[in-house]
C-alpha positions as CSV (number, residue, x, y, z in Angstrom):
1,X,-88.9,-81.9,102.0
2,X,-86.7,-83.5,99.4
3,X,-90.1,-82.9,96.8
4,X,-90.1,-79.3,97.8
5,X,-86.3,-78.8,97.2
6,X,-86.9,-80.6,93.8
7,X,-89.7,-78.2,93.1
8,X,-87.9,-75.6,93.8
9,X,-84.4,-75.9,92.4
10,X,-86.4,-77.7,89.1
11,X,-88.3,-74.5,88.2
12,X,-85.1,-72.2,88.6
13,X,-83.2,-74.5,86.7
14,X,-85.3,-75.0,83.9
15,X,-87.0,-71.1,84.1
16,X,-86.3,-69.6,80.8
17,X,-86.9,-72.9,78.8
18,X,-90.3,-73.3,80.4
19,X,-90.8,-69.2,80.6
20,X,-90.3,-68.8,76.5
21,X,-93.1,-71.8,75.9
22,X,-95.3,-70.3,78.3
23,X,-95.2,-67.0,76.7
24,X,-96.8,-69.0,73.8
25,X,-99.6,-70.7,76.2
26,X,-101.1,-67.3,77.2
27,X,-103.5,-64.9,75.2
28,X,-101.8,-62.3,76.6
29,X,-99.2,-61.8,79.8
30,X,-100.2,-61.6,83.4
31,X,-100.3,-58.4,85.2
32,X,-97.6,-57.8,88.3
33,X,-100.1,-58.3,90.7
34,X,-100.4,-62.1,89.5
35,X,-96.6,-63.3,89.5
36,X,-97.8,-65.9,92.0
37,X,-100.1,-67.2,89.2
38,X,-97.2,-67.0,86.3
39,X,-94.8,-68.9,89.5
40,X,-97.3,-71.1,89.4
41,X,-97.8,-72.1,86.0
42,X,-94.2,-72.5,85.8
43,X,-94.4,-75.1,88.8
44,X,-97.0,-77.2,87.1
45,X,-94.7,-77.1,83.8
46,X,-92.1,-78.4,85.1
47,X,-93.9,-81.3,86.8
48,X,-95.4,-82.3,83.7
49,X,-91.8,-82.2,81.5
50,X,-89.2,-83.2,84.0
51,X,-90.7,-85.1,86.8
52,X,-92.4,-88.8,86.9
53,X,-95.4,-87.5,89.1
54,X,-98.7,-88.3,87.4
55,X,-100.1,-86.1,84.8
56,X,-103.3,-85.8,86.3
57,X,-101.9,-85.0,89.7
58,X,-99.7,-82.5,89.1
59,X,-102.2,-80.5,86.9
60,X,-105.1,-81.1,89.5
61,X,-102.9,-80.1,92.4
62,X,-101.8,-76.9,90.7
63,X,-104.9,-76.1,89.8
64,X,-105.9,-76.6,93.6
65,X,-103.0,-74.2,94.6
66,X,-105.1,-71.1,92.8
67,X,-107.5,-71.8,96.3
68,X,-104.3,-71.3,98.6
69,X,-103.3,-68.2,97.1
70,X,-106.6,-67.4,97.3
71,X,-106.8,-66.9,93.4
72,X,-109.8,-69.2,92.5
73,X,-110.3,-67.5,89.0
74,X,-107.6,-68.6,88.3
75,X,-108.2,-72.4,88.1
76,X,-109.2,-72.2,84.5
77,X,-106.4,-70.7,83.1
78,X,-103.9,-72.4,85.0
79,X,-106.3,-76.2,83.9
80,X,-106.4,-75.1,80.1
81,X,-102.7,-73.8,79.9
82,X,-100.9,-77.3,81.4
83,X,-103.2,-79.3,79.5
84,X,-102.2,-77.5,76.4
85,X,-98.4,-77.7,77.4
86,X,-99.2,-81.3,78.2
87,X,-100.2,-82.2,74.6
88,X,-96.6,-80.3,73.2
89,X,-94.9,-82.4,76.2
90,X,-96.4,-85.8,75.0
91,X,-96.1,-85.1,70.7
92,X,-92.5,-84.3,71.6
93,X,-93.0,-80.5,69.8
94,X,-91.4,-78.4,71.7
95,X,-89.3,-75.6,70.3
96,X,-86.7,-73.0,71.3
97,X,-86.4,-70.0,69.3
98,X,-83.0,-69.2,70.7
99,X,-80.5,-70.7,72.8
100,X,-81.3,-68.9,75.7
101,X,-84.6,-70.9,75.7
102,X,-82.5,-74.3,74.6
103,X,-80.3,-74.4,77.1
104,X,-82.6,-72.3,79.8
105,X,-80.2,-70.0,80.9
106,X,-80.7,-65.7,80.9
107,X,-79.5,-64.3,77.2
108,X,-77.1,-62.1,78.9
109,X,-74.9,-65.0,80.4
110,X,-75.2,-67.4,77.1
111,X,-73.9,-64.5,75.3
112,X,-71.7,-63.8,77.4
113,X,-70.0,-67.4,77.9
114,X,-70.1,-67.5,74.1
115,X,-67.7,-64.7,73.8
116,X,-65.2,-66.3,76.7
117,X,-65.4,-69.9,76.4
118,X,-66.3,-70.3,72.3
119,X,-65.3,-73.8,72.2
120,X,-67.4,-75.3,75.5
121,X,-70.0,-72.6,76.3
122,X,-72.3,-75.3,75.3
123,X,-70.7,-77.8,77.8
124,X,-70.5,-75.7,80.5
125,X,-74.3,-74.8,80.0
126,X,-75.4,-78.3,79.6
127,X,-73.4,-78.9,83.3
128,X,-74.9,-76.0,85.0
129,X,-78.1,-77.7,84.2
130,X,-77.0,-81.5,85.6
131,X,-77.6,-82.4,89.0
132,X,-74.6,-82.1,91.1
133,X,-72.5,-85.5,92.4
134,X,-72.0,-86.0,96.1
135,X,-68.8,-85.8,97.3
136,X,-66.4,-86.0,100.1
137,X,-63.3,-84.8,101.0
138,X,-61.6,-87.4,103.5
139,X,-59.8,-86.6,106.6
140,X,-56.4,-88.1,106.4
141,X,-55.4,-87.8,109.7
142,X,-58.5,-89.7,110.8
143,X,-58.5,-92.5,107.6
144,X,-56.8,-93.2,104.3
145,X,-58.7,-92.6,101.4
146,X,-58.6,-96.0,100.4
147,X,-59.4,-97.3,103.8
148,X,-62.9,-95.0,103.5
149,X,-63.6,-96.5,100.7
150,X,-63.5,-100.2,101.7
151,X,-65.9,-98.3,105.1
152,X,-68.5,-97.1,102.1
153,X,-68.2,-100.5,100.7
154,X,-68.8,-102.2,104.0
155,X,-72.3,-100.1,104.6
156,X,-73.5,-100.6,100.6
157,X,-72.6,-97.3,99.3
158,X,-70.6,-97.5,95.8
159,X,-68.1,-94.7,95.5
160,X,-64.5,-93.9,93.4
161,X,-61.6,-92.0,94.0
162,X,-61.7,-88.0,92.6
163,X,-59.3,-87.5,89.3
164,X,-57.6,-84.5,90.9
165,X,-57.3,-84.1,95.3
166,X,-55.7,-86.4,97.1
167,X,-58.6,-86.1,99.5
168,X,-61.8,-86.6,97.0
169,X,-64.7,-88.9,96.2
170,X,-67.5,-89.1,94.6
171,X,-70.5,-91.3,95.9
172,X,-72.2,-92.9,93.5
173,X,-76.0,-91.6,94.7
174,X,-76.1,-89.0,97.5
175,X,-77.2,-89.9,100.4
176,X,-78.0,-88.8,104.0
177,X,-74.6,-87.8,106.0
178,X,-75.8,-89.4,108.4
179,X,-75.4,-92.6,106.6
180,X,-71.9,-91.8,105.7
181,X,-69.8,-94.4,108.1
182,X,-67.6,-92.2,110.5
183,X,-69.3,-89.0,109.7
184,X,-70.3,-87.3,113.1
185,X,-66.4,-88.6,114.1
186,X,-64.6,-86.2,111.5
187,X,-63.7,-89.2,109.0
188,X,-65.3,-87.1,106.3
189,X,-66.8,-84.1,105.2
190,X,-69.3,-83.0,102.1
191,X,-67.3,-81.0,99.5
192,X,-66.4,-80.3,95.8
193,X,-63.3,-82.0,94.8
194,X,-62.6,-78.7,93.4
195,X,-62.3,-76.9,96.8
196,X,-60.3,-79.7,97.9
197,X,-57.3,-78.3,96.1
198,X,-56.5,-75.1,98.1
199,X,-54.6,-77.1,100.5
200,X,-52.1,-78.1,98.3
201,X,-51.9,-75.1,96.4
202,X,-51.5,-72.7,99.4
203,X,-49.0,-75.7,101.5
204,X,-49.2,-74.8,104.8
205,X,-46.4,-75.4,107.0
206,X,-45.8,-75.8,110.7
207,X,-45.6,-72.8,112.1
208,X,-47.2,-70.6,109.9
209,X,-49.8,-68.3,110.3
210,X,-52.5,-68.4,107.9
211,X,-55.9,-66.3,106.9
212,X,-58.7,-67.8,105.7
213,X,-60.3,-65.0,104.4
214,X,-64.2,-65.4,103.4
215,X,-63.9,-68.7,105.7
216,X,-67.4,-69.8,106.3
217,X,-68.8,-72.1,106.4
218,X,-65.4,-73.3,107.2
219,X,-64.4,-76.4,105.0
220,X,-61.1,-74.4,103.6
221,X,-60.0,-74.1,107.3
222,X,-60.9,-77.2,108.4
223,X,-59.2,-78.6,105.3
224,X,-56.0,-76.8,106.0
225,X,-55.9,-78.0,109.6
226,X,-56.0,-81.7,108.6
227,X,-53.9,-80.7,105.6
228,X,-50.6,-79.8,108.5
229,X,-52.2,-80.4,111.8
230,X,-48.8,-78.4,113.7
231,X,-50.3,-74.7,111.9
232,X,-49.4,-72.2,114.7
233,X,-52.6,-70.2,113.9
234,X,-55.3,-69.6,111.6
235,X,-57.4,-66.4,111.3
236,X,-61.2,-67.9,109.9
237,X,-62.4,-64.4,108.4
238,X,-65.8,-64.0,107.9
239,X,-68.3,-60.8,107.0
240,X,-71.4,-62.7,108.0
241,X,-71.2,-63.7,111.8
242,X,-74.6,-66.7,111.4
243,X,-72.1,-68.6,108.9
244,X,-69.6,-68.9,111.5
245,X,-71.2,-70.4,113.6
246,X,-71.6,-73.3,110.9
247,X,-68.0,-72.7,111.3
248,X,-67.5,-73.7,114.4
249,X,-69.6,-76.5,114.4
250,X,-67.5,-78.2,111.4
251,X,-64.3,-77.3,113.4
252,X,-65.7,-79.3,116.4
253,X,-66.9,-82.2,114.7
254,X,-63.7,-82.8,113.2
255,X,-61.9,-82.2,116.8
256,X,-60.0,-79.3,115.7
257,X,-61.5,-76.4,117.7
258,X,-58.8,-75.0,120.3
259,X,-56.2,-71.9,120.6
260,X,-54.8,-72.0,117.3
261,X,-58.3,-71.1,115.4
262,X,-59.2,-68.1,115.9
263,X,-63.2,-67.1,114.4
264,X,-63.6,-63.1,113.6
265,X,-66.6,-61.5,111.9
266,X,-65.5,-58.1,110.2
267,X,-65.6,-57.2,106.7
268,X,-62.3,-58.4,105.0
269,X,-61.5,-54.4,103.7
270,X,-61.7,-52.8,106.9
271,X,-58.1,-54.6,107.9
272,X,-58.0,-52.0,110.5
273,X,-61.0,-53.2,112.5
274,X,-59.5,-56.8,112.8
275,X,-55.6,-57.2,111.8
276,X,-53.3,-56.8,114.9
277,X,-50.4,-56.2,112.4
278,X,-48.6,-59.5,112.8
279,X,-48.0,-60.4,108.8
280,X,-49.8,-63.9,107.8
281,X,-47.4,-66.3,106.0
282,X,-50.4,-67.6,103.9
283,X,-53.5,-66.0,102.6
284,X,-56.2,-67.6,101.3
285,X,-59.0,-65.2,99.3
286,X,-61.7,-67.4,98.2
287,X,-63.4,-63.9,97.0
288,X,-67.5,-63.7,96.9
289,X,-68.7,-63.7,93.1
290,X,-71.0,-64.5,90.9
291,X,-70.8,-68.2,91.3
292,X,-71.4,-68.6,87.9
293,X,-69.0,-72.0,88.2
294,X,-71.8,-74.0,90.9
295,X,-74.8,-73.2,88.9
296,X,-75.7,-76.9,88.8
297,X,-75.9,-76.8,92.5
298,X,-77.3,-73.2,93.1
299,X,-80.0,-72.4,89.8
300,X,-81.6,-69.6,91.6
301,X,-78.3,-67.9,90.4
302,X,-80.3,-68.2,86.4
303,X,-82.4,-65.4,88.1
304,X,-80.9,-63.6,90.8
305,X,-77.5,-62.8,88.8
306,X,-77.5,-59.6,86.3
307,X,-74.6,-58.5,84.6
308,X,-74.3,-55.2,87.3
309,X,-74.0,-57.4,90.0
310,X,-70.8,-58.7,87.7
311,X,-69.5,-55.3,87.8
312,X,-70.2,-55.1,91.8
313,X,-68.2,-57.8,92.3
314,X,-65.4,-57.2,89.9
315,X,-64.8,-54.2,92.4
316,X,-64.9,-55.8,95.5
317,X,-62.4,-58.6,94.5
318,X,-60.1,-55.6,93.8
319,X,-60.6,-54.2,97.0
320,X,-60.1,-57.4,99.3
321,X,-57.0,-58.6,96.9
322,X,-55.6,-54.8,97.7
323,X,-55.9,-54.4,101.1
324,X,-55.0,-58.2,102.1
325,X,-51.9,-57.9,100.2
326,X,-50.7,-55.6,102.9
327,X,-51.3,-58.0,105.3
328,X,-48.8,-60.9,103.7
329,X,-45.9,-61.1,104.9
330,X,-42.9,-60.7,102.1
331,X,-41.8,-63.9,100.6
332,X,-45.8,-65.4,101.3
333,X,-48.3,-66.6,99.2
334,X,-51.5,-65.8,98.5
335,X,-53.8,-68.1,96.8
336,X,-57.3,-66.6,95.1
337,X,-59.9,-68.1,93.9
338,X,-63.6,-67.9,92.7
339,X,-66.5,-70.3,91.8
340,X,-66.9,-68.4,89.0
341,X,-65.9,-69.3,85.5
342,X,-65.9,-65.6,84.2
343,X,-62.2,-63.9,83.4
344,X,-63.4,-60.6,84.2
345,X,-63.4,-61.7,87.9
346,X,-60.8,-64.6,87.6
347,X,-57.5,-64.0,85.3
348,X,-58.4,-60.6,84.5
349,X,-58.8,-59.9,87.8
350,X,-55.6,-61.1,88.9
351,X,-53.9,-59.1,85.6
352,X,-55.1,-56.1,86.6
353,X,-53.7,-56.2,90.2
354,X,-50.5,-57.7,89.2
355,X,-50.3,-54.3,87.2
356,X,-51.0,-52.3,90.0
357,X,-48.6,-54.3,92.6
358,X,-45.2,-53.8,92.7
359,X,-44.1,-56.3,94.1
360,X,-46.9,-59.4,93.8
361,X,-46.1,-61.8,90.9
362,X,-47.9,-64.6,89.6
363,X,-46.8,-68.4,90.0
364,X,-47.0,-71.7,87.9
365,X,-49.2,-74.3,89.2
366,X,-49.5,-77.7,88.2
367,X,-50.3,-78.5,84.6
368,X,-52.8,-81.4,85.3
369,X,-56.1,-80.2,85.6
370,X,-58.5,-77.3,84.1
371,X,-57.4,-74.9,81.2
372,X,-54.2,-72.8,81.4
373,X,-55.1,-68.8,81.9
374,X,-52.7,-66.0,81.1
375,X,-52.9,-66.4,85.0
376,X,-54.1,-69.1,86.9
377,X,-56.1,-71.7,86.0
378,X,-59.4,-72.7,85.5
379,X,-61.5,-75.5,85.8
380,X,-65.2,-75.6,83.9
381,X,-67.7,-77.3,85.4
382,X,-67.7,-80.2,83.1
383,X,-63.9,-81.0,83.8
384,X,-63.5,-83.8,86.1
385,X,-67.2,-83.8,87.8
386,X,-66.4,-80.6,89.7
387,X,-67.6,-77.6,90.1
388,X,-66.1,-74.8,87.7
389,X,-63.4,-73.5,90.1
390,X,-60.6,-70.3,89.5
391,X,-57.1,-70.5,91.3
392,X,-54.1,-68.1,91.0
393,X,-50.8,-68.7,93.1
394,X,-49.1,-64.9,94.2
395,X,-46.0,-64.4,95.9
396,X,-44.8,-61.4,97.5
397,X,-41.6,-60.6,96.4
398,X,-39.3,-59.8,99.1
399,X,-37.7,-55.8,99.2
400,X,-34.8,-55.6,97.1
401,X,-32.1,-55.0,99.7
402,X,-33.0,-58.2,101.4
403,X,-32.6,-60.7,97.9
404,X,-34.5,-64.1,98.1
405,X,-32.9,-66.9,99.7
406,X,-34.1,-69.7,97.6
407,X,-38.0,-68.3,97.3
408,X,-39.7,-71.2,95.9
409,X,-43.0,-71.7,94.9
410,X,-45.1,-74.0,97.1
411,X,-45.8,-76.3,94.8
């Protein structure tokens, strides 16, 4: 299993570096009909430029694979192809005519992360291609961070402390959860240090009642529950009803399923399907996009992303930040973010409602981490070792015949 996942996260990752030599290999391009046959050359590509597999093996077993598809003609083209791209591999003369072929990326987004980020698109791009670090956000009302370090210690498994959550760490090499000491009795959990943070930004207090909107699979609500254990409620919000379930698992392996988490699946928009009108003190939007920021962890995004689907999005953050507003109760805060490291969807997102919404304004947060946005902040997916991560910090102002009494920012 963990050959296959290579396999497959290998090819997407390094797709358009391997796709522009190949175009070179070929007399002429495949039809439609064969994409199997150009997957497949791809697969045996990658095996012989990034993987320690045996030359001979990879080229005979994709050869064999022709058979499966039930492709045989194929066998000779796919043999004389990797052997050629096995003699470029070995005199080391590979070239790239452009950088979306360098970096293997799609020429739309390295444009496009040329134009935002001129000074570290080629940072970010050599991250997204990186295999991601393992790490753990530990449950301080089960264990002290540094008390679950000296438990990793104990069972051979070298970690350190995250640069920026209170909660992170980073294993040195990944390994099974299972292995993880205290696992399966909610001492840890698996996630980005860059996640880890919504806690502290939102600061939940006794009491309150809090959405977590776009909850699954449920480490934002479980964090927030160990975060301040007395919440009086939280709504875990959730469009797809099989993530929840994920949900709900994570909240019982941590011991804190029970009466003050409450699990709905309804679209985030339709607030008049699921809202009983009681005002949340806290919001949490951690808004679907492009996840342009966890590349490193999901490549398939290299192909699956295009820039309309940017656009899609762009309008459906809009609509959630519009119509969850109305459930926040004045004097709240809202916290949004996105894995995505794209303005249009992160600070110029947040501008644009700010323009439209009387009575939302923007807040400082701390000055530590990432890069400073006209609003918000960002952190790239080389900063730190985690994943490139938005946040902005919004406070409903209170009506103006009923002046704040000492509104202060949560942080």
């Amino acid at each position: 299993m963990a050959l296959l996942k290579e396999l497959c996260y290998g090819t997407c990752r390094w797709y358009f570096q391997l796709n522009s030599t190949l175009v070179n290999l070929v007399d002429k391009p495949l039809k439609s009909k064969d994409l199997d046959i150009h997957c497949l050359l791809i697969l045996g590509m990658y095996q012989l430029s990034h993987m320690r597999i045996p030359e001979y093996v990879s080229i005979n077993e994709t050869v064999n694979a022709c058979v499966v598809l039930k492709k045989p003609w194929a066998k000779g083209l796919i043999n004389a192809v990797l052997r050629k791209f096995q003699r470029i591999v070995s005199a080391d003369q590979i070239s790239y005519a452009d950088d979306s072929a360098r970096f293997s990326y799609p020429e739309w987004l390295v444009t496009l992360l040329k134009a935002e980020w001129p000074d570290s698109w080629e940072e970010i791009l050599k991250a997204g291609n990186a295999h991601p670090p393992m790490s753990l956000r530990v449950n301080l009302q089960q264990c002290s961070r540094e008390g679950y370090l000296e438990l990793l210690a104990e069972q051979g498994i070298t970690a350190r402390v995250g640069a920026i959550s209170a909660t992170g760490v980073y294993l040195e090499n990944p390994c099974p959860v299972d292995l993880l000491p205290g696992f399966r009795e909610g001492y840890a959990s698996v996630q980005d240090e860059a996640s880890q943070l919504l806690p502290s930004l939102l600061a939940p207090e006794s009491g309150h009642r809090i959405l977590d909107a776009c909850a699954a699979p449920g480490g934002k609500t479980c964090h927030l529950l160990e975060a301040e254990p007395n919440i009086a409620q939280i709504i875990a919000l959730d469009i797809e009803a099989r993530r929840l379930d994920r949900l709900q698992e994570n909240l019982e392996r941590l011991n804190l399923s029970g009466a003050r988490v409450k699990i709905v699946a309804a679209d985030a928009t339709l607030t008049e399907e699921w809202w009983d009108g009681e005002y949340f003190d806290r919001i949490l939007l951690d808004a679907p996009c492009s996840a342009t920021g966890i590349i490193r962890r999901q490549p398939d995004i290299k192909l699956l992303r295009t820039p309309a689907d940017i656009d899609r999005l762009c309008l459906l953050q809009g609509r959630q930040l519009d119509r969850l507003w109305r459930c926040l109760k004045p004097g709240g805060f809202m916290v949004y973010s996105t894995c995505s490291i794209l303005p249009a969807e992160n600070s110029e997102q947040i501008a644009a409602f700010l323009n439209r919404t009387s009575d939302a304004e923007s807040k400082a947060m701390p000055e530590d981490w990432g890069v400073l946005c006209r609003y918000g902040r960002q952190l790239l997916p080389h900063d730190n070792g985690t994943d490139g991560f938005y946040f902005a910090l919004l406070q409903k102002m209170l009506p103006p015949d009923k002046p704040g009494h000492g509104l202060v920012s949560p942080l």
